[in-house]
N, C-alpha and C positions, 0 to 999 in steps of 0.2 A: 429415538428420543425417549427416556426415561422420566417419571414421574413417579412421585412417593409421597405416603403419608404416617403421621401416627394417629391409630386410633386404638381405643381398649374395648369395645364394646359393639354387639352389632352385627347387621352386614353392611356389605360396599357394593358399590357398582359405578365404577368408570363409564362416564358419557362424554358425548362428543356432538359437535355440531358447526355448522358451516357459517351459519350466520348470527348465534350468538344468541339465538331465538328459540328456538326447534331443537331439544335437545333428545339423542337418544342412549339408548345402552350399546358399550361394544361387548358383544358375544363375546362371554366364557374371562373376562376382564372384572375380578371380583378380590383380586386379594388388595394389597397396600404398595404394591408396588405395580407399575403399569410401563410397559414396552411398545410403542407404537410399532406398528409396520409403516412400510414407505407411504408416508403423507403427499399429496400432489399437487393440493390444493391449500388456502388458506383454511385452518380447523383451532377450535376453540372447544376445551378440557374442562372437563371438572368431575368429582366425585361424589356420589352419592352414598348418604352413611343413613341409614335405617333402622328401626327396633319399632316399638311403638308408632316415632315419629318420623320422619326424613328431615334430613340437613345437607345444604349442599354445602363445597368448599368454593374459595373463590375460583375463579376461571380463568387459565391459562390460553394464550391466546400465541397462536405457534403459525406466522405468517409465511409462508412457501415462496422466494424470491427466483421468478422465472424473465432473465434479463435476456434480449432477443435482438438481432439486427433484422431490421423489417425488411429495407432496400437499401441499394448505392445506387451511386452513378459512377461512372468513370469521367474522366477529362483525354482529350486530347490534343497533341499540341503539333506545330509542323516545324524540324530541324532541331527543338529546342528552348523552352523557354518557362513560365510558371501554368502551373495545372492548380485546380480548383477539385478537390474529391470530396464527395459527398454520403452520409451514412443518414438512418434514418431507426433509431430504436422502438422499443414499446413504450407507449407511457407511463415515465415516472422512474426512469434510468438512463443513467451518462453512457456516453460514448469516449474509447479510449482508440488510436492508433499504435499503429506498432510497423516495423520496419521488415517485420518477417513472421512466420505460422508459429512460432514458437517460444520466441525469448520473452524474460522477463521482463525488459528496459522497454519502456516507451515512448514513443514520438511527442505526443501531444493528447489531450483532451480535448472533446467536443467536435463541434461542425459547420463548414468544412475544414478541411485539412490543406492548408495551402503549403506549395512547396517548388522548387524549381527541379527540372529535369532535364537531362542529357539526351537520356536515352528510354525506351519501356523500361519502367519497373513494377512492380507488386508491393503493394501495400495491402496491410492489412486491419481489419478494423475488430472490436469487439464491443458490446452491450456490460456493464457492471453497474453493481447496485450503487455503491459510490466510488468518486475520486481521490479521496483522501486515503478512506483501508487498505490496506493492503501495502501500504506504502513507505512502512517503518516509521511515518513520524509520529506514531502516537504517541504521547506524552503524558504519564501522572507524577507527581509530585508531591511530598510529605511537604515537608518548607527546610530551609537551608539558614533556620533562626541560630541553631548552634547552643551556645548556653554548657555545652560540657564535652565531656570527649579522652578519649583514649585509644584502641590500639584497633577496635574490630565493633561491629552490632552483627547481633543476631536478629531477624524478625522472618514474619510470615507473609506470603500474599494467596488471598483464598480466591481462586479464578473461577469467575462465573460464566465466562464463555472461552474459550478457546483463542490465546494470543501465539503469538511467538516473540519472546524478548529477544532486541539485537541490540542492546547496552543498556548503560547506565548514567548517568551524571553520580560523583559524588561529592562529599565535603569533607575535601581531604586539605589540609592546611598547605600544603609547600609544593611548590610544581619538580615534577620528575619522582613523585613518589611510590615506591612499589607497591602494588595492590593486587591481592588474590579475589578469588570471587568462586563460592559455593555455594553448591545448592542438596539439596535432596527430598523426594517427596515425604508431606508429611509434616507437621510441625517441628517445629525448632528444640519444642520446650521438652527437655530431659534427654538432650542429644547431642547437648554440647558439651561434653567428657569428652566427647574422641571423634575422631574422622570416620571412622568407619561409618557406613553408609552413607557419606558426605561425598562430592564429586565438582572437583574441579574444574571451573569451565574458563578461567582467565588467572592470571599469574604474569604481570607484567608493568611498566610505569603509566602514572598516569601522567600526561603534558604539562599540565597547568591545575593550578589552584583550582579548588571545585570543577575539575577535571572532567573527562569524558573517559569511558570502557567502551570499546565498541567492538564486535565480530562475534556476540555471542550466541545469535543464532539460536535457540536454547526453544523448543517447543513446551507450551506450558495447558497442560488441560484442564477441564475442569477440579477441583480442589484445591486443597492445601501447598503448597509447595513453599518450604523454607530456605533464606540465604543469609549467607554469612559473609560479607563483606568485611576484610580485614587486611591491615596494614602493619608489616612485621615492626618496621623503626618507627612505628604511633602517628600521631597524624590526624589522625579519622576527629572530627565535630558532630556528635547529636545532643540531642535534647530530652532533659530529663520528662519521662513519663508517667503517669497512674495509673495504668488499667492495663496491663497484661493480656494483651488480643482482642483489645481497643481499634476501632478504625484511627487511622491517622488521614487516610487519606483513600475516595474511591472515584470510582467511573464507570461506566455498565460493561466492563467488563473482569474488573478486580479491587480488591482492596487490597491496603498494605496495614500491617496491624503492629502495633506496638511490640518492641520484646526486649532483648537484654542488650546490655555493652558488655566487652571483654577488655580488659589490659592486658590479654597475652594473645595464646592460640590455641585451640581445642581444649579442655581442661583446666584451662587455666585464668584467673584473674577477671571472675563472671562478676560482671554489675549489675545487680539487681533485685536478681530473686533472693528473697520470697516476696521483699516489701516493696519494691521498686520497679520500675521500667523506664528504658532508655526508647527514643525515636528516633529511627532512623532520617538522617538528614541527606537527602538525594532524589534522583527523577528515577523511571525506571521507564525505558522507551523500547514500545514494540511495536508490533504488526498485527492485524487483523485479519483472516481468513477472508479474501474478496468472494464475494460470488459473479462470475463471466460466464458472458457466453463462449461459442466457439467463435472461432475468429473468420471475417469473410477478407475475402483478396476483393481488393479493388486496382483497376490497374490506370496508370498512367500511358498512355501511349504517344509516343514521340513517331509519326511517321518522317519519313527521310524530307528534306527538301528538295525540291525541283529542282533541277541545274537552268543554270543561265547563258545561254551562249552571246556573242557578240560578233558581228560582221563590218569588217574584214578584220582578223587576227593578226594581221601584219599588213603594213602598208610603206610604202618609198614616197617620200615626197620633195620637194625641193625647201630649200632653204626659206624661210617667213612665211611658207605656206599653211594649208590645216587642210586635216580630213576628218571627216565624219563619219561618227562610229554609232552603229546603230542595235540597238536589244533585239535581237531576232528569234531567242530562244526563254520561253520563259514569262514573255508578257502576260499572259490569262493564269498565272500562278501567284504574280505579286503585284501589290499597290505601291510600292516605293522602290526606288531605284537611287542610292548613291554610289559615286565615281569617288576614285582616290587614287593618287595622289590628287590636289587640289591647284598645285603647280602649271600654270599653262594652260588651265581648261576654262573655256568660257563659260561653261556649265558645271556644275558640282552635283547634278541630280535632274531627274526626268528618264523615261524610259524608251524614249526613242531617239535622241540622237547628243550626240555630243561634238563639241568641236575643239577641235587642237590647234594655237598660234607656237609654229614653233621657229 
C-alpha cells in the first residue's frame, strides 16, 4: 500500500501506529512517497513534516480484514432425508456456502445451511467480510434526466479502490439499438481525435430502451480510466453539463465525472469543449474484490438403512382365511412401521403383526 504527499519545505518522517495513540517513526521512511511492507494487523499512517516546527498530516487508518471459520458441525441422517449443517466465524463476518472447494456460485448465506440429502456429500463453507461484494450488483448511477443527446458521451471514472465493471445500464432512446463501449486508461480529455489507444470491450444491441450491456468483465484499478459509450445510428440521451471533471456521481469506490457528447465517432462532431459539458446518463455495475477465507468441508452423511425383514415370506391359506405376518427384522432400528397396499389388511401400521381377510 502506497502513500504520498506534497510538501516544499522541510523534513518528513512517516509514522505509524496500532492504536491511533502511540505513534512512532518507520525506519529509513523519509521522502514524500511511502510503500508499506506486508501489514498484518489493523495500523494507522500519518506524516510528520518538520523545520523549526512539526505538523502532522491527517491519519490514514488501513484496517487488515482476517475472515475465519472457527468450527462446524456435520449432520447425519439414516437412508435419506434433511440435514441441518453448521459453521461458526470470527466476530464481525458473514458466512457463505458453497457446493464444492472451488467455484465461484454459491449455495446460500449464513447459519445453518439446511438441505436435503440422498446420499454423503461435502459441502463447503467459507468466512467473508460481506454478502453483498463481490457479487456484481454494485450499482452507481449519474441520473437518466436526459434533457439532450446525440450519437456517443465521453466521460471519466477516477477509481479509488479496485472494482471490476461487468456492465452498464444506458439511455439509449429505441430498443435493439447498437452500442459500442470503450475504454482506455487515462482521461478522455484530448483523445477523442482517434481510436488509437482506445479499446473495445462491447460492440453489440442493446434489448430495450435504457437498456442493459452486460459481459464486460473489464478490471478497473485505481485511477483514471476513460469511456466512450457510443451509438453509430444516435440514440444516446444525456444531459447538459458545467464543469468538465465535475463529480456527477460517487460511492467509496469511484466517481463518474462530467465530459463531452459526440454526434459522430472518434474525431468527429465533439459537444462541448471548451465551453461546455455533457453527463452522462447511465448506471455503471460492478464488483468488488471480496476478502474470504479458505473454505472448510462440512460433510453430510447419509448412513444406509437397516433392512426390514418379515415372517413368513410366503404363506398358502384357504379361501376367507388370514395369516399373520410379523416384523422379525429390524424392530430396534425403527419407530414406525407402515403396510401397503391397504386393500384387505385389518391393520395399516404397527410393527408386530398384521392380519390378512382374504
Amino acid at each position: 500500500m502506497s502513500f504520498s504527499s506534497i510538501f516544499v519545505d522541510g523534513s518528513l518522517q512517516w509514522q505509524s501506529s496500532t492504536d491511533n495513540v502511540n505513534f512512532f517513526d518507520v525506519i529509513g521512511q523519509t521522502g514524500s512517497t511511502y510503500t508499506t511492507g506486508l501489514i498484518s494487523a489493523d495500523t494507522y499512517i500519518r506524516l510528520k513534516a518538520f523545520c523549526a516546527d512539526s505538523a502532522y498530516s491527517n491519519v490514514k487508518y488501513v484496517k487488515v480484514n482476517n475472515p475465519q471459520i472457527l468450527s462446524t458441525i456435520n449432520d447425519t441422517v439414516c437412508g435419506q432425508g434433511n440435514v441441518s449443517l453448521q459453521a461458526t466465524a470470527n466476530p464481525g463476518y458473514f458466512i457463505r456456502w458453497y457446493a464444492d472447494s472451488t467455484s465461484g456460485n454459491y449455495l446460500t448465506n449464513g447459519s445453518p445451511y439446511n438441505t436435503f440429502v440422498t446420499q454423503t456429500d461435502t459441502f463447503w463453507v467459507a468466512a467473508l467480510v460481506d454478502t453483498l461484494v463481490g457479487s456484481g450488483g454494485d450499482t452507481l448511477t449519474t441520473t437518466f434526466a436526459g434533457g439532450n443527446g446525440a450519437n456517443g458521451n465521453f466521460f471519466d471514472v477516477n477509481v479509488t479502490s479496485p472494482v471490476t465493471l461487468t456492465g452498464m445500464r444506458i439511455n439509449n432512446n429505441t430498443a435493439g439499438a447498437v452500442c459500442e463501449v470503450w475504454y482506455r486508461s487515462g482521461t478522455h480529455v484530448g483523445f477523442e481525435g482517434s481510436s488509437a489507444g482506445w479499446t473495445q470491450i462491447y460492440n453489440g444491441p442493446v434489448a430495450a430502451a435504457q437498456g442493459y450491456v452486460t459481459g464486460l468483465n473489464l478490471p478497473l484499478s485505481n485511477g483514471v480510466t476513460s469511456f466512450f459509450v457510443f451509438l453509430p445510428a444516435g440514440g444516446i440521451t444525456y444531459t447538459n453539463g458545467v464543469n468538465l471533471g465535475g463529480v456527477v456521481a460517487s460511492d467509496a469506490n469511484l466517481p463518474i465525472l462530467e465530459g463531452y457528447g459526440t454526434g459522430g465517432t472518434f474525431g468527429s462532431g465533439l459537444f462541448g469543449p471548451p465551453t461546455s459539458t455533457r453527463i452522462w446518463n447511465g448506471s455503471l455495475i460492478y464488483s468488488v474484490p471480496n476478502c474470504v477465507s479458505a473454505r472448510v468441508p462440512v460433510i453430510a452423511v447419509v448412513n444406509p438403512a437397516p433392512s426390514v425383514t418379515v415372517s413368513p415370506t410366503a404363506s398358502t391359506i384357504c379361501e376367507n382365511s388370514s395369516v399373520t405376518i410379523n416384523v422379525t427384522g429390524g424392530l430396534l432400528d425403527y419407530t414406525n412401521f407402515d403396510w401397503a397396499p391397504a386393500t384387505g389388511l385389518d391393520v395399516t401400521s404397527g410393527p408386530a403383526l398384521l392380519l390378512l381377510h382374504l
